[in-house]
N, C-alpha and C positions, 0 to 999 in steps of 0.2 A: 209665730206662736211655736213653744216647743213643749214636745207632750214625751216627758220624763219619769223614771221608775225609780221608787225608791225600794234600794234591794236591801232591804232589814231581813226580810225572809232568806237573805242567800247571802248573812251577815259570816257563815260559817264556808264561805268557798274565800281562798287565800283574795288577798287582794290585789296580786297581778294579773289573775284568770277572770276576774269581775266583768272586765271591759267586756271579755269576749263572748260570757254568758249574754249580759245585759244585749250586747248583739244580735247574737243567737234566738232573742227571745222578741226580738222585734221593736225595738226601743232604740235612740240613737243620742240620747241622752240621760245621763244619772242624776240624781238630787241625794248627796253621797249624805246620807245619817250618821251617826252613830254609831260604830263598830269598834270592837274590844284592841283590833289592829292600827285603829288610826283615828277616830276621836271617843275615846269612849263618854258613856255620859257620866256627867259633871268630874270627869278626872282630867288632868293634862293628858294633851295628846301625845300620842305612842307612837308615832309614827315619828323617822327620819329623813334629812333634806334628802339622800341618796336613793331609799324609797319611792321619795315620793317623784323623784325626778325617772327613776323606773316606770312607775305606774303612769307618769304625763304619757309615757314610749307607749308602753301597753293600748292606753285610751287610743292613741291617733292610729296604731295600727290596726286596732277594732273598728274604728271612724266612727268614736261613739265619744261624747261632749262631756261636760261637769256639769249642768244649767244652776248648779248652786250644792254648796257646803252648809250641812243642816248641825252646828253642835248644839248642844244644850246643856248649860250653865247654872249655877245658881248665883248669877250676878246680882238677882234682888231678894236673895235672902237678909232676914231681920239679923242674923249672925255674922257680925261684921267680918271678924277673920273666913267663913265663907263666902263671902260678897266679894274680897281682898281675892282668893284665891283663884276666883271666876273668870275675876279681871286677869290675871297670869294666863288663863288658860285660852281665854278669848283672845288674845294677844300675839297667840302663837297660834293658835289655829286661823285667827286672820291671816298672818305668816306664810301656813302652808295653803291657802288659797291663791293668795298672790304669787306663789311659786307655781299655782298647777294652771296659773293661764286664767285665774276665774275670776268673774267680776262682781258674783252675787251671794250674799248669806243668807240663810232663812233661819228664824231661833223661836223663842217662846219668851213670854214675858217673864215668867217665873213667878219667883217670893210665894206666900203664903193668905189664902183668902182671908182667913179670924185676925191677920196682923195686915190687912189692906195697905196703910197708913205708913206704916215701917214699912213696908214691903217697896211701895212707890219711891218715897226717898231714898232707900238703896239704890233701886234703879234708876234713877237721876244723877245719883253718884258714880255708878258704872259709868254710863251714856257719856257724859262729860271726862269721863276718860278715856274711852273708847271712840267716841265720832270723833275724834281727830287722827287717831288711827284708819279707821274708814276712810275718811278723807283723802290720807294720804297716799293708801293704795287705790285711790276709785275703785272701792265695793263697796255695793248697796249691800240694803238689810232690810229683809219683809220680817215682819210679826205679828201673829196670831197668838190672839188670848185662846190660852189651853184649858181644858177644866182643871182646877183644885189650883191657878196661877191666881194671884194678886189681881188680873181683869183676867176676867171668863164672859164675859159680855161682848155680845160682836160690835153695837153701837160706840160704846166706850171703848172701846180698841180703838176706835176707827179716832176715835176725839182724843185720845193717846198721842196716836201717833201723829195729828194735826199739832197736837202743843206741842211737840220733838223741832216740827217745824225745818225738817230738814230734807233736801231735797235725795239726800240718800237713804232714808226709809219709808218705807211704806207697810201695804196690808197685805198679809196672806189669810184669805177665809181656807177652812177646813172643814169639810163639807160632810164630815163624821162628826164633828163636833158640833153640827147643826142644832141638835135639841139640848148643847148646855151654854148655848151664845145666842138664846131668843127663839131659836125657832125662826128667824125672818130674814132668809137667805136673800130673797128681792129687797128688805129694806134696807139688809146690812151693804149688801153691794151696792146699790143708790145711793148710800150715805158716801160709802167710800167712793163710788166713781172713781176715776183715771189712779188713786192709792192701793186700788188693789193690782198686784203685779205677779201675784204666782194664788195657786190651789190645790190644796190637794184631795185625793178623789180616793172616796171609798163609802161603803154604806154603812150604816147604823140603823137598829131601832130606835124609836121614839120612848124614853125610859118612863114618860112622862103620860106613858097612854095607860088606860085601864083605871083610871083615878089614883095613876100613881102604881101602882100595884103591880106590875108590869112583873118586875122587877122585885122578889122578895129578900130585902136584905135584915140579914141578926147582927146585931139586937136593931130594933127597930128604930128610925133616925139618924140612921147613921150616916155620916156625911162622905159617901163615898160618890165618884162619878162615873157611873158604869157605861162604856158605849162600847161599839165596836167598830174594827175597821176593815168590813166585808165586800167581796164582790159586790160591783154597784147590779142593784135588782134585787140582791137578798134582804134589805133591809128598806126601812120606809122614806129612805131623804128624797123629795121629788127633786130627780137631778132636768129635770125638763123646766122647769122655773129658774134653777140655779142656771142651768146656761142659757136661756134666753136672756136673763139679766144681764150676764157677762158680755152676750154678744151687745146688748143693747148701749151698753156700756163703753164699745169698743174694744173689751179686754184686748190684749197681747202679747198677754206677759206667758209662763208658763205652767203646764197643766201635769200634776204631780198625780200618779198609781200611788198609791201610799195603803193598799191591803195589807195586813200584817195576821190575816186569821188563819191560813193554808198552808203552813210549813209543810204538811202532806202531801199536797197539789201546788204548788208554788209558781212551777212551771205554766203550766197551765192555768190559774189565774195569772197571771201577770200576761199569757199573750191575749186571756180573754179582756182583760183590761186596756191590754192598749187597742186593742180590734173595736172595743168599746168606746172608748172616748176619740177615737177615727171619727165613730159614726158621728156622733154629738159632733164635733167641729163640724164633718162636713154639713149634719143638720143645721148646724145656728149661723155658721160661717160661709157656707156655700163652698 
């Protein structure tokens, strides 16, 4: 099992000094996001071969790992010439994964909820051009339905990615995203079994508590999906169910920090996070 940090919060330290932070901080692997330097979201990536062959050096001399390349795309957007463009971007950022030694992507489904329908059929378009890409580098690909994506249902994710039908992707539950994919962290994991292969870890309120009201958004109805992604304990996800499932499960895949509330304290969450999900393994996993 590998229990990695995703450093969005410390998207503003160069990216050859990253390895030695994320060291520093007690983590021994990255699940590298989104950053302005090297994938940014939904643009082609910025980063170069000779970069990036710097930052492999950087990594092995921190002796801190990749566990996984997280871009995000709008491969299933309704807007073809965006969908077209996705694909390019995803292409090359597979590219620079298989140069940095990795064997794993993690992404979002995308597209748009009110366009469902178009939203899926783009992304069947990508996918068929894209998993033979996969393929050919052996890199997997987890995905998790995100709120305001085409599926935001944890069950139907799960049934997603059983119709892909391919033995190089699978599910990532995200455990801040708990109350817009069901609320049923034990059902969603039981459905998926041995498909879930990474998670990421952070807390949220329940937007869904107070009759709703929780939460006062203007004008009223508005379809927005508010959560957060807090220090696990500040928020209400019961992470003691989520990883009994997991262990019950067999999980083995790998266990993502993914806070992004503490730009102030950064530091300091992220080593209370990993001292945090220590204990959790050692709790469920002995």
């Amino acid at each position: 099992m590998k229990i990695a940090l995703d450093p969005y919060m410390f998207r503003n330290v160069p990216l050859l000094e990253l390895p030695g932070l994320v060291a520093e901080l007690g983590f021994e692997w990255i699940e590298l996001s989104p950053r302005e330097d090297f994938t940014p979201f939904f643009l082609h990536p910025r980063v170069d071969d000779g970069t990036v062959q710097k930052f492999r050096k950087e990594l092995t001399a921190a002796g801190v790992g990749i566990s996984s390349v997280l871009p995000l795309y709008k491969w299933s957007s309704p807007d073809e010439d965006e969908r077209q463009a996705a694909v390019r971007y995803w292409k090359r950022a597979i590219q620079i994964t298989a140069d940095l030694g990795v064997s794993a992507m993690n992404s979002e489904f995308n597209g748009r909820p009110e366009k469902a329908d178009r939203s899926e059929g783009q992304f069947w378009r990508s996918l068929e051009e894209l998993l033979p890409v996969f393929e050919r580098e052996s890199i997997t690909l987890a995905l998790e339905p995100h709120p305001d994506d085409f599926i935001e249902d944890g069950h139907a994710a799960v049934d997603m990615i059983r119709g892909i039908n391919s033995p190089l992707v699978s599910f990532l539950y995200c455990a801040p995203h708990t109350f817009h994919q069901g609320n049923d962290a034990p059902g969603i994991l039981k459905h998926a079994g041995d498909l879930t292969t990474a998670v990421h870890l952070a807390d949220s309120f329940d937007h869904t508590g107070s009759s709703g009201l929780r939460y006062i958004v203007n004008p009223p109805g508005s379809a927005v999906r508010i959560h957060q992604h807090l220090d696990i304990g500040q928020g209400e996800v019961d992470f003691d169910e989520l990883f009994r499932e997991l262990a019950a499960n067999g999980f083995d895949g790998t266990l993502v920090s993914s806070v992004f509330a503490w730009e102030e304290r950064a530091k300091e969450s992220s080593r209370f996070m990993r001292e945090t999900i220590g204990e959790y393994v050692t709790r469920y996993w002995g």
